[in-house]
C-alpha positions as CSV (number, residue, x, y, z in Angstrom):
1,X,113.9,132.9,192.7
2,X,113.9,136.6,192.8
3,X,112.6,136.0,196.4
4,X,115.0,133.7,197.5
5,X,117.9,136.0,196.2
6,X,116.7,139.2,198.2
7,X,116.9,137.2,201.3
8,X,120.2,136.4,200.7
9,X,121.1,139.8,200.4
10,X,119.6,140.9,203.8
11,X,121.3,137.8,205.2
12,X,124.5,139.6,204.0
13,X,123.2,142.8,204.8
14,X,122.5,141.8,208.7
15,X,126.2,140.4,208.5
16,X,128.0,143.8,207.0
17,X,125.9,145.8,209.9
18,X,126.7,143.8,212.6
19,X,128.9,146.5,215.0
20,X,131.8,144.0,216.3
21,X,133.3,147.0,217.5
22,X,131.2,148.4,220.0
23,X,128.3,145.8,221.7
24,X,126.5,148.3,223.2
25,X,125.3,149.9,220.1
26,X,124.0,146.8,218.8
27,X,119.9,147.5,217.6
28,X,118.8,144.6,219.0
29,X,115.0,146.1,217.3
30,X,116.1,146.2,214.0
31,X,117.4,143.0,214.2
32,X,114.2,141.1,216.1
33,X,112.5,142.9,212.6
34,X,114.8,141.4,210.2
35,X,114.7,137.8,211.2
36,X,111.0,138.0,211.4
37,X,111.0,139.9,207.7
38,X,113.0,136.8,206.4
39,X,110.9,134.0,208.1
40,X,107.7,135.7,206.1
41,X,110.2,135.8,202.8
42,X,111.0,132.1,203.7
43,X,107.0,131.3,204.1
44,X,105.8,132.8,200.8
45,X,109.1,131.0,199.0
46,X,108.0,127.7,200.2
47,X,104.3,128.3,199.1
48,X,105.0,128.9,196.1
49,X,107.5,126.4,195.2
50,X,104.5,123.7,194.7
51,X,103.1,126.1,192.0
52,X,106.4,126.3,189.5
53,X,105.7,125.2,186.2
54,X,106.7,125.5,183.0
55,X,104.7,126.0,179.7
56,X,105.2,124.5,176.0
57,X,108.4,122.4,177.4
58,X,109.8,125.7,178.8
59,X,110.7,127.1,175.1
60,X,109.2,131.3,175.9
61,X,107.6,132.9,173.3
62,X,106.8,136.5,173.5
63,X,103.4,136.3,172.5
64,X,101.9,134.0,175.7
65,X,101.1,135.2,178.6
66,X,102.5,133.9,181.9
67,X,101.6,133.3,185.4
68,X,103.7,133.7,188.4
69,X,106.5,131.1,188.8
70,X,106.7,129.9,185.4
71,X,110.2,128.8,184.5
72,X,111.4,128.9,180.6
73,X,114.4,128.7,178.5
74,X,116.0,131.4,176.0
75,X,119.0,131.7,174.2
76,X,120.7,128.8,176.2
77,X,119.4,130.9,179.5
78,X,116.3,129.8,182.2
79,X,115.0,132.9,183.7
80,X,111.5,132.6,186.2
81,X,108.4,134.9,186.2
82,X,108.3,136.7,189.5
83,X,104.9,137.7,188.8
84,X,101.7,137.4,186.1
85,X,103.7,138.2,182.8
86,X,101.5,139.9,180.3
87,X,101.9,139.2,176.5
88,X,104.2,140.5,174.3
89,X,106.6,141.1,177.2
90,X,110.0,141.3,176.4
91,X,112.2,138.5,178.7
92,X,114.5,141.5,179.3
93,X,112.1,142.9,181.3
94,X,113.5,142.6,185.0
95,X,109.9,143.6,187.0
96,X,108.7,140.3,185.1
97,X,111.3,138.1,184.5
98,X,114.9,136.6,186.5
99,X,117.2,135.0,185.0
100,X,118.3,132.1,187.6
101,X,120.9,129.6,185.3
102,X,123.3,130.7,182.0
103,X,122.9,126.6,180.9
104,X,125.7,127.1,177.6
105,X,123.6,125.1,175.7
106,X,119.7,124.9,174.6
107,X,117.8,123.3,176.9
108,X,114.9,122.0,174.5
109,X,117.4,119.9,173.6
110,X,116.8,117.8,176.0
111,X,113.0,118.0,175.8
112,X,113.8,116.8,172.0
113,X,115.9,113.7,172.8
114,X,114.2,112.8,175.9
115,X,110.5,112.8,173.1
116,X,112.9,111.0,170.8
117,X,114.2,108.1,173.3
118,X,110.0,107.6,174.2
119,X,109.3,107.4,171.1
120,X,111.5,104.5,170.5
121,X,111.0,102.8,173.6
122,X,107.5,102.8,172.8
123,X,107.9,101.7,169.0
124,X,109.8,99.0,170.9
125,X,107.4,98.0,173.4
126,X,104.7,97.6,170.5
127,X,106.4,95.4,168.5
128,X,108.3,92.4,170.8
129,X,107.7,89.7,169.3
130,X,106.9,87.5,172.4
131,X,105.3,87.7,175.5
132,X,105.0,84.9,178.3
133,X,102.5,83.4,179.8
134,X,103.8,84.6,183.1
135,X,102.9,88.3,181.6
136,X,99.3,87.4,181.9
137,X,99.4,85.5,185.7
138,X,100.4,82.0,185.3
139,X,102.2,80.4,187.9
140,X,105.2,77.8,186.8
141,X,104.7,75.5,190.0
142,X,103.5,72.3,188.6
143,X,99.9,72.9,190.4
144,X,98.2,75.9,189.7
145,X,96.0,75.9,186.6
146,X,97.6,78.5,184.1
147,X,94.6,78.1,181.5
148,X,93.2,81.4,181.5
149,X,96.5,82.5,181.2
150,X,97.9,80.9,178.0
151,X,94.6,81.9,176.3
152,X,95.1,85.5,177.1
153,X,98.8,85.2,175.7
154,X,97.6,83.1,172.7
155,X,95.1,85.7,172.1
156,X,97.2,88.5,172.2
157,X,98.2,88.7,168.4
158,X,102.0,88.0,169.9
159,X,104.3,85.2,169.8
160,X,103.8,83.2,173.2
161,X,107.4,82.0,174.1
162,X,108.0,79.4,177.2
163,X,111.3,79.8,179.0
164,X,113.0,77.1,180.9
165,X,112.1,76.5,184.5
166,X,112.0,73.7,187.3
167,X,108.6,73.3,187.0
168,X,105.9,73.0,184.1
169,X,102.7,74.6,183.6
170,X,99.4,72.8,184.1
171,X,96.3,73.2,182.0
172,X,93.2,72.2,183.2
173,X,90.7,73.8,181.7
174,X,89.9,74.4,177.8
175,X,92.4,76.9,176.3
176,X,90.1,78.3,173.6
177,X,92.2,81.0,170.6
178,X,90.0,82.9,168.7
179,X,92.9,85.3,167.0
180,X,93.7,85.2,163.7
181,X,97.1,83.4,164.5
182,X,98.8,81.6,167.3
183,X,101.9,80.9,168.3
184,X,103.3,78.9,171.1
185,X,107.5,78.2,170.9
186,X,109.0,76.7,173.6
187,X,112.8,76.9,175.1
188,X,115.5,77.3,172.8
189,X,117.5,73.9,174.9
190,X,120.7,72.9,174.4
191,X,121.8,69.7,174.6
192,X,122.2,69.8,178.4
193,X,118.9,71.7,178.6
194,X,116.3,69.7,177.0
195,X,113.1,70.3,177.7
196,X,110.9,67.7,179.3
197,X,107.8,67.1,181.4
198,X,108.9,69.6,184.1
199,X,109.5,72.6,182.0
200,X,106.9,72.0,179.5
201,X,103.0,72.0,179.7
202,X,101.1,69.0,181.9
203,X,97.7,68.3,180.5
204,X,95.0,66.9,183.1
205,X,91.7,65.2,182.2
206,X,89.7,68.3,180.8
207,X,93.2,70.4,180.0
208,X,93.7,70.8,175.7
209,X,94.1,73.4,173.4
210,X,91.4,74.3,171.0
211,X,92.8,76.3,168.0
212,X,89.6,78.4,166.0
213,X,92.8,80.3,164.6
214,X,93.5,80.9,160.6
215,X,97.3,79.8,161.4
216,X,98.4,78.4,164.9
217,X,101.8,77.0,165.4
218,X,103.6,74.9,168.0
219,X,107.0,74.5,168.2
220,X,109.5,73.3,170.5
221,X,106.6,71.9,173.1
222,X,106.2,69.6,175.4
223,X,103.0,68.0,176.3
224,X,102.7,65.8,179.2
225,X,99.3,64.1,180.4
226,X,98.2,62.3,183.5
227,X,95.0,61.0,184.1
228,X,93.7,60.8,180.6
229,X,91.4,57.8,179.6
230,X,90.6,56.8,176.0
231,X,88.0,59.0,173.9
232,X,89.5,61.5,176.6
233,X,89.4,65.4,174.8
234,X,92.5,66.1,172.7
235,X,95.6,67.3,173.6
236,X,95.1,69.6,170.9
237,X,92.0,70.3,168.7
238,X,92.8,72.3,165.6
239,X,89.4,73.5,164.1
240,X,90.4,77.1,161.7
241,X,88.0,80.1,162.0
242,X,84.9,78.6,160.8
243,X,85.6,75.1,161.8
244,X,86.9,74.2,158.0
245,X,89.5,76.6,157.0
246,X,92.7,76.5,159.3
247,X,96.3,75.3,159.2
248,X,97.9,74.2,161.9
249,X,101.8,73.2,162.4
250,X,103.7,71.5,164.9
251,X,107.7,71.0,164.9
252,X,110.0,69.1,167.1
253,X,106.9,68.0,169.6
254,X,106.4,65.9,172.1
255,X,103.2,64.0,173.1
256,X,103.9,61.8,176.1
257,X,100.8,59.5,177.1
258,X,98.5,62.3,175.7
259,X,95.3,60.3,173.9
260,X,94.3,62.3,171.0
261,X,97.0,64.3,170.7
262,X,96.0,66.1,167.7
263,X,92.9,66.2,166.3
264,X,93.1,68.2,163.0
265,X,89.2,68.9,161.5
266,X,90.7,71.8,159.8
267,X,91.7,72.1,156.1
268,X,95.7,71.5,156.9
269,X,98.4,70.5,159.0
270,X,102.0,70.2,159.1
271,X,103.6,67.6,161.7
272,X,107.9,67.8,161.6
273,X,109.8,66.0,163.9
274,X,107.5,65.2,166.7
275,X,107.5,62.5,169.2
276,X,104.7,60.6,169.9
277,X,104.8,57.9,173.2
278,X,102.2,56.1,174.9
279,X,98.8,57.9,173.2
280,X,96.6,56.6,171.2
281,X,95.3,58.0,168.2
282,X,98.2,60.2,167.3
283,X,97.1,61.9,164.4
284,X,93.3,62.4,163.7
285,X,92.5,64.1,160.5
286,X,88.5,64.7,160.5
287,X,88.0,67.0,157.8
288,X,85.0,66.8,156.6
289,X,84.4,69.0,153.7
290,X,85.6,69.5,150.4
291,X,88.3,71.1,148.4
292,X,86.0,74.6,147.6
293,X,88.9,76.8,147.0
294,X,89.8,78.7,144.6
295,X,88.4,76.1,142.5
296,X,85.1,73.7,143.2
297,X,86.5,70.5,142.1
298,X,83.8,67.8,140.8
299,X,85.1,64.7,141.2
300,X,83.9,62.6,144.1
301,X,86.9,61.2,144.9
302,X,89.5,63.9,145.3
303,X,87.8,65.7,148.5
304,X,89.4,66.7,151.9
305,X,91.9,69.0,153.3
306,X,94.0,70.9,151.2
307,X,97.2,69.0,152.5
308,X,98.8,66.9,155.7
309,X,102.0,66.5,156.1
310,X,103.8,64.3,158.2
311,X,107.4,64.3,158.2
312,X,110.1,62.4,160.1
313,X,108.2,61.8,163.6
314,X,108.5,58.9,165.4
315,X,105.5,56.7,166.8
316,X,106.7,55.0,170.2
317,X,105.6,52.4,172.8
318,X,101.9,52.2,172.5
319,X,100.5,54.5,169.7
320,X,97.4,52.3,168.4
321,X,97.2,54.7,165.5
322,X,99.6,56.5,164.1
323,X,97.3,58.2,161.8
324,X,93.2,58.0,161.5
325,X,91.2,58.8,158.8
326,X,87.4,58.7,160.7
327,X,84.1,57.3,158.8
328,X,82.8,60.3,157.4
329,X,86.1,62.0,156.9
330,X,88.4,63.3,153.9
331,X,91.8,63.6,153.8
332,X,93.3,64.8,150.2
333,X,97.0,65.1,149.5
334,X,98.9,63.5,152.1
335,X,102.2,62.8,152.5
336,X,103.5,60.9,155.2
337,X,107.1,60.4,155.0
338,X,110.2,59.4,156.8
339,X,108.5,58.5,160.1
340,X,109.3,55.6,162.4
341,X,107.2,53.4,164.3
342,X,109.0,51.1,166.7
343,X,107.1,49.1,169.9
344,X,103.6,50.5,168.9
345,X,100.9,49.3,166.4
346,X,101.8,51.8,164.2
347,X,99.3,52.4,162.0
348,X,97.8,54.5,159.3
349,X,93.8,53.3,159.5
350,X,91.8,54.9,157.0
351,X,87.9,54.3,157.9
352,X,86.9,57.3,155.4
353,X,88.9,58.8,152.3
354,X,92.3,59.3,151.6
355,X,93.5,60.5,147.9
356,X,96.5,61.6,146.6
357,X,98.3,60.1,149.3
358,X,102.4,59.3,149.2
359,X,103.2,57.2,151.7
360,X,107.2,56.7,151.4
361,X,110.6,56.2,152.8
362,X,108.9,55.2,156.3
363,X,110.2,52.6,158.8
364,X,107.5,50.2,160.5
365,X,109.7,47.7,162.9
366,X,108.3,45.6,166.2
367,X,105.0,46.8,165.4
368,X,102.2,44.8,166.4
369,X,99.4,45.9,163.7
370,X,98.7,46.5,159.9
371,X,101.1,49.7,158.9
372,X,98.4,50.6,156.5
373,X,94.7,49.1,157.3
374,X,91.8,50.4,154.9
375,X,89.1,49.3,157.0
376,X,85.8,50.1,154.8
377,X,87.4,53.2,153.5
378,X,88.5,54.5,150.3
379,X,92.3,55.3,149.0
380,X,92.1,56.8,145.5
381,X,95.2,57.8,143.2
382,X,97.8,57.0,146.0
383,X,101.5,55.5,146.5
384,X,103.0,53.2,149.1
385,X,106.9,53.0,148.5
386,X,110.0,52.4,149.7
387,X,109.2,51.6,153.3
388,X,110.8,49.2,155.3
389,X,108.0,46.7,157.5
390,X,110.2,44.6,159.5
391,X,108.8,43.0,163.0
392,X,111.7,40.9,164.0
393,X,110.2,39.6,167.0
394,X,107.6,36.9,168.1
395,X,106.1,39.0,170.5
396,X,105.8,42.2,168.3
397,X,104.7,40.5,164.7
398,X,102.0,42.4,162.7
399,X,99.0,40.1,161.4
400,X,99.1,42.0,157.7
401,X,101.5,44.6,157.3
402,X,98.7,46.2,154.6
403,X,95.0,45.1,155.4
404,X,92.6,46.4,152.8
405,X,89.2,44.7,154.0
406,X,85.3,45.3,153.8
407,X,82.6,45.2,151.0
408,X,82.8,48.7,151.3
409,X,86.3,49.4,150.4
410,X,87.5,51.1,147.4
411,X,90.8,50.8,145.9
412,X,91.6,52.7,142.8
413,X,95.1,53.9,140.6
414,X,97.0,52.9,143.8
415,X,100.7,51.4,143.5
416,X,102.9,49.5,146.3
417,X,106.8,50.2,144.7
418,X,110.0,49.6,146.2
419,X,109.1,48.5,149.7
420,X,110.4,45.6,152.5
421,X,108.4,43.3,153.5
422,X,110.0,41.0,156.6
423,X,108.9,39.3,159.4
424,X,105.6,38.9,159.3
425,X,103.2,36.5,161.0
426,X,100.8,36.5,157.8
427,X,100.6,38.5,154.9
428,X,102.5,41.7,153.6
429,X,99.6,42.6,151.3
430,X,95.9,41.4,151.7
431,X,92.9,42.3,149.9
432,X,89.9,40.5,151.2
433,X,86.1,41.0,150.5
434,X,86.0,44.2,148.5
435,X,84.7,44.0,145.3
436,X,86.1,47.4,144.1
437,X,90.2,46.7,143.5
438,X,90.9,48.7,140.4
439,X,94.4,49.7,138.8
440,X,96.4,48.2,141.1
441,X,100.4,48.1,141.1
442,X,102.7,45.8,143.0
443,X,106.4,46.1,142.1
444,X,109.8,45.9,142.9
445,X,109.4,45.0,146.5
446,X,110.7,42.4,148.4
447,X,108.8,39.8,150.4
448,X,110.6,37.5,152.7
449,X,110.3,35.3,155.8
450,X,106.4,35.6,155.9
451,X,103.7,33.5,157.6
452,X,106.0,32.4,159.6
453,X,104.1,31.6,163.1
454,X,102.1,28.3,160.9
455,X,102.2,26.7,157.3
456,X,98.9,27.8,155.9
457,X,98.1,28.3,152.0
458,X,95.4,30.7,153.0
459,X,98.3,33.1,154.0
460,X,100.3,34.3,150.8
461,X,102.9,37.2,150.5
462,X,99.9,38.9,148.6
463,X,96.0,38.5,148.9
464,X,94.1,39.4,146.1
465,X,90.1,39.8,146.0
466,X,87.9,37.2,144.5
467,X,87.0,40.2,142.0
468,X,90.0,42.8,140.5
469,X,90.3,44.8,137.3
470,X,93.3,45.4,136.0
471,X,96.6,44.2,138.5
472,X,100.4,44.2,137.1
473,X,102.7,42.4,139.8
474,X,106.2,42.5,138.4
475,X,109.5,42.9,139.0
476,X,109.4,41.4,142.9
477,X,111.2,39.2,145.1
478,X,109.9,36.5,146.7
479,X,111.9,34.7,149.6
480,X,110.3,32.6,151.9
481,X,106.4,32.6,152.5
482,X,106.2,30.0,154.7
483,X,108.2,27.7,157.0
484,X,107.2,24.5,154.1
485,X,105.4,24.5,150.7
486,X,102.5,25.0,151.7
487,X,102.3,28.7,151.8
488,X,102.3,30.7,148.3
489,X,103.8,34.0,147.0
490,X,100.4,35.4,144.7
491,X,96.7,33.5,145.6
492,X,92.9,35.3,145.8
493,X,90.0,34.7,148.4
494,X,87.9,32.7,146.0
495,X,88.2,31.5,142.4
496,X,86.8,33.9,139.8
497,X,84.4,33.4,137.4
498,X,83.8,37.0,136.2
499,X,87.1,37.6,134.0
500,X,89.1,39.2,136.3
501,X,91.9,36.8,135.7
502,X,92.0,38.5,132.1
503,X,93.2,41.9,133.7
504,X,96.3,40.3,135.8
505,X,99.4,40.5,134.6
506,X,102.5,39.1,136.5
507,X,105.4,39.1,135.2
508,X,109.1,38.9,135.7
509,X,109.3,38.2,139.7
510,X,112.0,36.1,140.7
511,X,111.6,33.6,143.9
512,X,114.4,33.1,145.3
513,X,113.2,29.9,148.3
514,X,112.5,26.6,147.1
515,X,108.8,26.6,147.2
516,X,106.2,25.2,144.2
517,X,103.9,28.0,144.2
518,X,104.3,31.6,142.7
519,X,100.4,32.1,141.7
520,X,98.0,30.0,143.8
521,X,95.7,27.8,142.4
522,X,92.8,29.9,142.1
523,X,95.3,32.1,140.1
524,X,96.4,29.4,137.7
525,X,94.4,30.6,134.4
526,X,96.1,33.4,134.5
527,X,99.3,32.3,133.8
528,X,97.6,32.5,129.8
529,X,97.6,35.7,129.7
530,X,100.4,36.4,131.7
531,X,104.5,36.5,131.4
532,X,105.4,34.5,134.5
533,X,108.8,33.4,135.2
534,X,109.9,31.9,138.4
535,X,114.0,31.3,139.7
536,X,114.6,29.1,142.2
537,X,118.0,29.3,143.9
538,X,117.5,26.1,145.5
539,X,116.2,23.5,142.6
């Protein structure tokens, strides 16, 4: 700086000497020498303006020593070493230092704020919430496989959040999360946005998510798939860290022709307001394992997953099961509630064990399958209430709306409260084969226009066992059973000879069509040890 104002000077200096008055006395010599001084001045300035600098932020402090060109700030002032500054050298000190800028204020102000304003931008950077799978390559163009890149942004510890867009993404590959949680949340739609095949995620033949995660969550997704045959891999496989000890939860989901959509061998899962359309099983719950924490609990028949919860989802237009309990697997405190399945088979198909399970306030309607089938498996310590089974068309009629079948079966301290029973091309309740039917309620629920597609007495509102212990039917309505008399309300597969009849109470059911049978005949003995009173509305 000092540099630059010492050739001003001579630039003034050749000015003031220039002799206007007389031409002839102008030292052409002296100035040839001048111009050539400053274009030296002028070559060392620009060298050394590449070597500026400025130490500690600027802020001078007596005690360093500083190099040529250094630029620092004092009492609100900038000055600049013309030369090597040696310690303790006062910035007074004019054969070191120039002053070059009086700024009225401290610059390391600025140095402060400016640390202050980083600081918080990168506080900020570390902790958004969300990131996009866009962040880590994928391409939102209905073709190009963005696999690798939603398990890079599932893996990243952060919240992966879908935005809306023309097109979806497609997954073909395995997405495999190993972090200790996952998150994927789709578009906050309004009602004009809603989110649908082409802004949500297309599955082909190989494309799912596998979750190894402590806690994953979906929400607001929508899962599309093309190409997918039966026993296809799942849309989504939730297995937990060690293949046991996960919970997974998915709210306001859609599965659109998407076989296996969730396959759950993990200890929980909660399902809230998901669709499911053309896929087939919905729900698979495969844990197989027991209840080990924090308490080892004995008992052979409370073991599974700590809890799976199903709450008002609708099962649409070809979902063979709604719910599947595999051979082999345990599901333990279950709660399925408030769902509807309309145009599917609907059903919740237990081939393994299900306990503690409350199964109420569910609809069932043109359903073409048992709502609850117990094929071989075991339900322990479970309720089946207040649902409404209602087929209401030839061409959708369910065979049983509750099939419990198989020598293997067991069930025990189970009760069917409260619920509708209509429309039905057979039974609402049948029991057939086992030989383990054991505290058994049936109450308060309504059976009307059954078996109505023939006049059969092998097809009664309930189907008891040939063997039973301990059965109360009371307190239900009976409308019709069959188009004439030959169909009945109560009746068992064979007659018993091994005292079962002495465990049977029924009591205090009213039937309300003109038909001569409330117990069949097989069933007759019991009316000994039994309260039976029948009303006919049509004598």
């Amino acid at each position: 700086m000092r540099i630059l104002i010492r050739m001003v000077d001579k630039m003034v200096h050749i000015v003031d000497n220039w002799p206007y008055t007389d031409l002839h006395n102008i030292n052409l010599d002296w100035l040839i020498q001048t111009v050539k001084d400053l274009q030296e001045e002028v070559r060392n300035f620009t060298q050394d303006l590449p070597h500026v600098s400025a130490w500690n932020n600027g802020q001078w402090d007596i005690t360093h020593a500083y190099e040529a060109n250094e630029i620092v700030f004092d009492d609100n002032k900038i000055y600049i070493s013309v030369k090597p500054v040696p310690a303790n050298t006062q910035i007074s000190n004019t054969l070191y230092w120039t002053e070059i800028a009086d700024m009225g204020f401290d610059p390391t102000d600025i140095y402060t704020a400016l640390e202050q304003i980083q600081s918080a931008l990168d506080a900020t950077l570390a902790n958004v919430y969300y990131v996009t799978p866009e962040d880590f390559g994928a391409v939102r163009d209905g073709e190009t496989d963005c696999s690798d890149a939603f398990a890079a942004a599932m893996n990243s510890g952060k919240v992966v959040k879908l935005l809306l867009g023309a097109n979806g993404y497609v997954i073909k590959k395995p997405v495999v999360v190993t972090a200790v949680t996952a998150k994927l949340i789709g578009p906050d739609a309004t009602w004009n946005q809603t989110p649908g095949q082409f802004s949500g995620i297309t599955l082909t033949e190989n494309g799912y998510f596998l979750i190894n995660a402590e806690y994953a969550l979906f929400q607001n997704i929508y899962f599309y798939s093309y190409n997918r045959t039966q026993g296809s891999t799942s849309a989504v496989t939730i297995n937990g860290p060690d293949g046991l000890n996960g919970d997974a939860f998915f709210y306001n989901c859609v599965f659109s022709s998407c076989n296996d959509s969730i396959v759950c061998n993990a200890r929980g899962l909660d399902v809230v307001d998901c669709l499911f359309a053309r896929g087939t099983p919905a729900i698979t719950l495969n844990y197989i394992g027991t209840t080990n924490n924090p308490t080892p609990i004995t008992d052979s028949k409370i073991t599974g997953g700590r809890g799976f919860n199903i709450q008002n989802c609708r099962f649409h237009t070809g979902v063979n099961w709604s719910v599947l309990v595999p051979a082999g697997a345990s599901c333990y405190n279950f709660n399925f509630q408030n769902n509807l399945s309309d145009h599917s088979y609907g059903e919740i198909v237990v081939y393994g064990s299900m306990s503690n399970a409350n199964i109420d306030g569910n609809t069932w309607t043109l359903c073409n399958r048992p709502v609850l089938a117990v094929a071989d498996g075991k339900l322990y310590n479970s309720v089946f209430s207040n649902n409404v089974c209602s087929a209401n068309q030839a061409n959708a009629l369910p065979d049983n709306y509750i099939s419990i079948t198989g020598t293997a079966a067991e069930i025990e301290n189970v009760s069917f409260i409260g619920n509708v029973f209509h429309t039905s091309a057979y039974r609402a309740i049948l029991a057939t084969g086992l030989t383990h039917f054991t505290r058994v309620i049936i109450a308060n629920n309504t059976f009307d226009n059954l078996n109505i597609t023939g006049d059969n007495i092998t097809y009664g509102a309930i189907n008891l066992p040939g063997t039973f212990d301990t059965v109360v039917i009371t307190g239900n309505v009976f409308g019709q059973v069959a188009p004439t008399a030959a169909g009945v309300c109560i009746r068992a597969d064979t007659e018993d000879t091994s005292g079962s009849l002495t465990k049977l109470v029924v009591q205090n059911n009213i039937k309300t069509y003109d038909k001569d049978y409330l117990v069949h005949t097989y069933l007759q003995s019991a009316a000994v040890n039994s309260d039976i009173q029948t009303y006919r509305l049509n004598p």
